[in-house]
Backbone as CSV, one residue per row, in Angstrom:
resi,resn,N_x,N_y,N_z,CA_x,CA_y,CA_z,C_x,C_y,C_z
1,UNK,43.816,3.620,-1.186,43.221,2.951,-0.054,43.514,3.772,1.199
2,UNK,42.444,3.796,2.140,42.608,4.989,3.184,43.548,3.896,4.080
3,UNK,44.225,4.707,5.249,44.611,4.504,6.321,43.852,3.429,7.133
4,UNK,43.880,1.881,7.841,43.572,1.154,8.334,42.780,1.816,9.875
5,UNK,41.710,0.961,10.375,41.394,1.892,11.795,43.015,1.245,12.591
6,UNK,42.996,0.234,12.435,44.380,-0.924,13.166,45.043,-0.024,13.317
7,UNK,45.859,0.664,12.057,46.637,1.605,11.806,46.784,2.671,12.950
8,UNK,45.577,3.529,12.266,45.066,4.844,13.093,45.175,4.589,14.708
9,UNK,44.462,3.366,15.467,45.030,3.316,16.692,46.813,2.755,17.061
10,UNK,47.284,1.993,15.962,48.602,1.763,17.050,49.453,3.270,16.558
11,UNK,48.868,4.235,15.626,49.682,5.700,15.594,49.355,6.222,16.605
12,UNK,48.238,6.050,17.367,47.698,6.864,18.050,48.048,6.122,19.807
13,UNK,48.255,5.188,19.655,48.845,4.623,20.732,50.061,5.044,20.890
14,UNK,51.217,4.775,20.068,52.362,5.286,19.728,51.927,6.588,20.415
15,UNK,51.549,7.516,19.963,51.620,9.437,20.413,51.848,9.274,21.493
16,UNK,51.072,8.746,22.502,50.430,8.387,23.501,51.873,7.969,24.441
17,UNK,52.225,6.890,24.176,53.831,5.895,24.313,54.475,6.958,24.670
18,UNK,55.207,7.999,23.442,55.771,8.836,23.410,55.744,10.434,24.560
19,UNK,54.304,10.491,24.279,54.077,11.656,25.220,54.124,11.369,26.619
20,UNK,54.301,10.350,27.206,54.096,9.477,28.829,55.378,8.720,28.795
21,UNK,56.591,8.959,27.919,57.861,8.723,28.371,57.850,7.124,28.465
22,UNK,56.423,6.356,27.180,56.722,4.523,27.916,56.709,4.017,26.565
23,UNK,58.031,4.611,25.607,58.062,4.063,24.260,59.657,3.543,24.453
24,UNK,60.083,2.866,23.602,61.467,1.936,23.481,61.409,1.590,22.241
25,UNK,63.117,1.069,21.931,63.278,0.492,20.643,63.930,-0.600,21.269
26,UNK,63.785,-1.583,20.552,63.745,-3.061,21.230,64.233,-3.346,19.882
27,UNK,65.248,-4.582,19.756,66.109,-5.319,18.733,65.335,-6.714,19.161
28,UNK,64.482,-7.246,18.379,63.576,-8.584,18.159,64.347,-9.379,16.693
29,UNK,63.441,-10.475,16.529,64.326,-10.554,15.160,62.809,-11.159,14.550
30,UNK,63.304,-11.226,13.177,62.024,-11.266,12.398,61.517,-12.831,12.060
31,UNK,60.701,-12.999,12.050,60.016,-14.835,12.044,60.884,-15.163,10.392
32,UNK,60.650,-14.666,9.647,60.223,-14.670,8.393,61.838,-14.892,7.912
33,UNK,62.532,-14.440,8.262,63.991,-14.248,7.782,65.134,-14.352,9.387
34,UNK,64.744,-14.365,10.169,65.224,-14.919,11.109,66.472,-13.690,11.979
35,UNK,66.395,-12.361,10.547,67.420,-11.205,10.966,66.658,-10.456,11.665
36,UNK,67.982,-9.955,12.773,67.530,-8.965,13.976,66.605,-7.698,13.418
37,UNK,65.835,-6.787,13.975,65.103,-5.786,13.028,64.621,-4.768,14.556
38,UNK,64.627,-3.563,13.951,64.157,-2.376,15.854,62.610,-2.297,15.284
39,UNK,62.411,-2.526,16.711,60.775,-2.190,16.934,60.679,-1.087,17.727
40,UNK,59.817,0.024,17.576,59.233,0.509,18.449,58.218,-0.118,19.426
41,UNK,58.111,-0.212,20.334,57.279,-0.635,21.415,56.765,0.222,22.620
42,UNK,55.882,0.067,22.992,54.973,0.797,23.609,55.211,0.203,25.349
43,UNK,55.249,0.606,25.947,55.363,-0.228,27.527,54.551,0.071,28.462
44,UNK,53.281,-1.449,28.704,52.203,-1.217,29.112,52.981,-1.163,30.373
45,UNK,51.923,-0.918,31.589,52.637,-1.238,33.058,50.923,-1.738,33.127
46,UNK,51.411,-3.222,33.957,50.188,-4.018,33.997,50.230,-3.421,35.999
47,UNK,50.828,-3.446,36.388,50.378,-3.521,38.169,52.331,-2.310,38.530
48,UNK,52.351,-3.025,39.609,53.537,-2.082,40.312,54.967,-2.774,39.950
49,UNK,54.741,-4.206,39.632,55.917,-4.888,39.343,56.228,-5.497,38.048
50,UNK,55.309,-5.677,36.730,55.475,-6.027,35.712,54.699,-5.074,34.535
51,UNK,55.223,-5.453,33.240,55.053,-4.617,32.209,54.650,-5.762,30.880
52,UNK,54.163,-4.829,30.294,54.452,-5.074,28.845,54.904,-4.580,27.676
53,UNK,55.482,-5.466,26.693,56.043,-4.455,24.965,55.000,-4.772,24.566
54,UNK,54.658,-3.560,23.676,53.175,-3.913,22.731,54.378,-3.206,21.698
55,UNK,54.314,-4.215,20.652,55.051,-3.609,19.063,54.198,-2.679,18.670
56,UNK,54.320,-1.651,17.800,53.600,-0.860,17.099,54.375,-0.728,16.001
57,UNK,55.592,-0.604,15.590,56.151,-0.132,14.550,57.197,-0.898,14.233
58,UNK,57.788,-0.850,12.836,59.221,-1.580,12.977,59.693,-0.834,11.832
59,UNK,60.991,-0.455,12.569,61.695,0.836,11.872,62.333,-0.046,10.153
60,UNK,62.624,0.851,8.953,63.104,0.590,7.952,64.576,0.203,8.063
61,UNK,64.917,-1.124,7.382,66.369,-1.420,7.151,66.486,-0.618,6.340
62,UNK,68.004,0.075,6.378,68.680,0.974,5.307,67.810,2.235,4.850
63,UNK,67.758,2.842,3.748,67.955,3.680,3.512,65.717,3.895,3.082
64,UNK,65.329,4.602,4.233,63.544,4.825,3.512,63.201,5.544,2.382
65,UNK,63.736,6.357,2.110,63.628,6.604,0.867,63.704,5.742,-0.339
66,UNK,64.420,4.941,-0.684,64.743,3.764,-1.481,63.814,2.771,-1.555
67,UNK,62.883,2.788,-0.434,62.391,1.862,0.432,60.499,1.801,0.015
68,UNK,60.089,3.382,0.276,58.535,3.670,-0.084,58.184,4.423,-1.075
69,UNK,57.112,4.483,-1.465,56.492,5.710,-2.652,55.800,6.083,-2.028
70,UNK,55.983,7.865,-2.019,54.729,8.153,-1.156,53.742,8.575,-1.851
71,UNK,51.995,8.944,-1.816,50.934,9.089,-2.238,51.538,10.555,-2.818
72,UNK,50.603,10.335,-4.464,50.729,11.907,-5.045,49.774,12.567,-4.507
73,UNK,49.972,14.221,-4.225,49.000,15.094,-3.712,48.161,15.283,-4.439
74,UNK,48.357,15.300,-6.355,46.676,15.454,-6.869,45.745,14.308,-7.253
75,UNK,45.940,13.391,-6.636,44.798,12.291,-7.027,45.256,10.729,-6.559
76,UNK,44.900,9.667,-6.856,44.812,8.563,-6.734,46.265,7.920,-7.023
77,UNK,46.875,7.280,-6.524,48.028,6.363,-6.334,49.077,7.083,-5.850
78,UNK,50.714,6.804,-6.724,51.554,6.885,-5.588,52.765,7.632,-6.795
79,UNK,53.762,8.308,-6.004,55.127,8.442,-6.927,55.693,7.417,-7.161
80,UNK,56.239,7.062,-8.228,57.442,5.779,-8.338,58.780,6.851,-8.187
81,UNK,59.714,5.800,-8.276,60.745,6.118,-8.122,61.351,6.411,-9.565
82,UNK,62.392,7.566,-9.653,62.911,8.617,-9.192,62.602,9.580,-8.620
83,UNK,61.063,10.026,-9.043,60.751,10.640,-8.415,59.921,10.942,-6.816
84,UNK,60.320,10.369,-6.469,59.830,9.932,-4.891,61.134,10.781,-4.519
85,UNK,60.236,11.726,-3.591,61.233,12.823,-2.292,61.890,13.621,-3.530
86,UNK,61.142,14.196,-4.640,62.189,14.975,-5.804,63.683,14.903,-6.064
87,UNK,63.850,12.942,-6.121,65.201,12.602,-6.333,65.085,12.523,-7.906
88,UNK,66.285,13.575,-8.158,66.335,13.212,-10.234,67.118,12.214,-10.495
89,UNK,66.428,11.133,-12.230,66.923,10.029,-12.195,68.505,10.033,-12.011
90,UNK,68.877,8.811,-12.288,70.520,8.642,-11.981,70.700,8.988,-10.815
């Protein structure tokens, strides 16, 4: 499944955040489980005296590798694990 457009703009917002010095990591906590979790956030400036966080990202608890499979380079789906990031089993 390709990349979301949703996606493609809050990466591309993010660049954006980053390159103009108005990105932050902000400690929110999560609806769902109620534990603290870092967001990246984006910081609109609405006028001369107030702002906004726009979330874009929310960084991995513990360890990402452990965490994703990334897409194989010759075709359709994904590595499982062990081999994800050329970790050998055990």
């Amino acid at each position: 499944m390709p990349l979301s457009a949703a996606d493609i703009d809050n990466f591309l917002t993010l660049q954006r955040a980053v390159r103009d010095r108005n990105c932050l990591l902000l400690e929110c906590q999560d609806v769902a489980s109620g534990q603290p979790v870092s967001v990246l956030c984006a910081v609109e400036r609405n006028d001369d005296t107030t702002v906004s966080l726009v979330p874009l990202a929310r960084l991995f608890p513990g360890n990402p590798y452990e965490l994703v499979n990334p897409p194989c380079p010759d075709g359709p789906g994904f590595y499982a694990q062990p081999e994800v990031w050329g970790l050998s089993p055990g």
